[in-house]
C-alpha positions as CSV (number, residue, x, y, z in Angstrom):
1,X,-68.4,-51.1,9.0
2,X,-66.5,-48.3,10.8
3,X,-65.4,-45.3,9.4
4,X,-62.0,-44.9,9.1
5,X,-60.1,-42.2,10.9
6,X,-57.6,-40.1,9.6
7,X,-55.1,-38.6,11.4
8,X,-54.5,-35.3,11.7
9,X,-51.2,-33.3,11.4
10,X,-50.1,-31.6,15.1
11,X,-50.4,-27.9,15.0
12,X,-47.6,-26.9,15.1
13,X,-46.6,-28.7,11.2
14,X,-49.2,-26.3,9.9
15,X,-48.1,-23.4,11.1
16,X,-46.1,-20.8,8.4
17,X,-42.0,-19.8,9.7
18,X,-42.3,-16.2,10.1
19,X,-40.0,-15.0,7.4
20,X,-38.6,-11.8,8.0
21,X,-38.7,-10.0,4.2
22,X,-36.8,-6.6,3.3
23,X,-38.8,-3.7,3.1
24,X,-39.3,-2.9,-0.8
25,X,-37.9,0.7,-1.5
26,X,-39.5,3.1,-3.9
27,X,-38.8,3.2,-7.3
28,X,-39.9,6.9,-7.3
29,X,-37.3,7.9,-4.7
30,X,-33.8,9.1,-5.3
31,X,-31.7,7.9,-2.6
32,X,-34.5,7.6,0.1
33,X,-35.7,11.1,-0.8
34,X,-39.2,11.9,-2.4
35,X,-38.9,14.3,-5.2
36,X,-41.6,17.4,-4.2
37,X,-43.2,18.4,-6.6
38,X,-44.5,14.2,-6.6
39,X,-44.5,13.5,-10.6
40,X,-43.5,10.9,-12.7
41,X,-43.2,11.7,-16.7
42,X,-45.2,10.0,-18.6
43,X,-43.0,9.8,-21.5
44,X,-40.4,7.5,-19.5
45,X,-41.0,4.1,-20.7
46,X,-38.8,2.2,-19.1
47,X,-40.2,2.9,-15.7
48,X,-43.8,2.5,-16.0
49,X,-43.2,-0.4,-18.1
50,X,-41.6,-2.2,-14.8
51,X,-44.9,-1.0,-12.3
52,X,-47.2,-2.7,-14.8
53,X,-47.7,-6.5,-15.3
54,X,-47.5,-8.5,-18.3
55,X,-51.3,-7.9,-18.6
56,X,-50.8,-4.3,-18.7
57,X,-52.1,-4.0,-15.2
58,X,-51.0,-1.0,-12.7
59,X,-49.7,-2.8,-9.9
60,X,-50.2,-2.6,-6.5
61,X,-48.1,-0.8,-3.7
62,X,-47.7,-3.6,-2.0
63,X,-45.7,-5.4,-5.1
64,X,-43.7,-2.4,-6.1
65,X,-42.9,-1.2,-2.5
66,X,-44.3,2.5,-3.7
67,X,-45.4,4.9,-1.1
68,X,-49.1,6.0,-1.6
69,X,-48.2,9.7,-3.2
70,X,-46.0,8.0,-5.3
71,X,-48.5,5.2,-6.6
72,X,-50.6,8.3,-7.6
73,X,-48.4,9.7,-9.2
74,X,-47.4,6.4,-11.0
75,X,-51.4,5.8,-11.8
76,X,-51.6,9.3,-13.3
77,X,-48.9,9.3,-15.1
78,X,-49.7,5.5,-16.7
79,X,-53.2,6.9,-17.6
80,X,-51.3,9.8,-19.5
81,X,-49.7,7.3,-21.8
82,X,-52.2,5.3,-22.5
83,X,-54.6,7.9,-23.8
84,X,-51.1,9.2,-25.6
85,X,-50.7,6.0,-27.2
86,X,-47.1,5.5,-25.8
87,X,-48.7,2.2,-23.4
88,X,-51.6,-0.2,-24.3
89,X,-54.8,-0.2,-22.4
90,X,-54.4,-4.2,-22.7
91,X,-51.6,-6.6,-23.0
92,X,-51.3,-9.4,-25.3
């Protein structure tokens, strides 16, 4: 008996719509402008609670739109907490 044949889908049904996507801003940045001195307190919450994921996780700069001195900055100052006690090393 024959194998049957299966038919498959035209190219162009597999390809992705380009999507255009707004750039993410910086959630270290005050209206477009870096703060020099980079640094981002430690003690602020609120913030670093929002670049970290439900697992505690740092996120990446591609997620949180952060510019690369900035997600140092952000790292640093989420490593600060944790050995403070402020933030947990590992979510729930």
């Amino acid at each position: 008996m024959p194998r049957p044949k299966f038919k498959r889908k035209p190219f162009q049904q597999n390809r992705r719509k380009n999507v255009k996507r707004a750039p993410k801003k910086d959630p270290i940045c005050v209206d477009g402008i870096q703060p020099k001195p980079m640094y981002v307190d430690y003690k602020d919450l609120d913030l670093l609670g929002k670049l970290t994921n439900r697992h505690e996780r740092i996120v990446s700069r591609r997620k949180t739109g952060c510019h690369a001195a900035s997600q140092h900055a952000v790292a640093r100052a989420i490593k600060r907490a944790r050995f403070m006690a402020l933030m947990p090393y590992c979510g729930d």
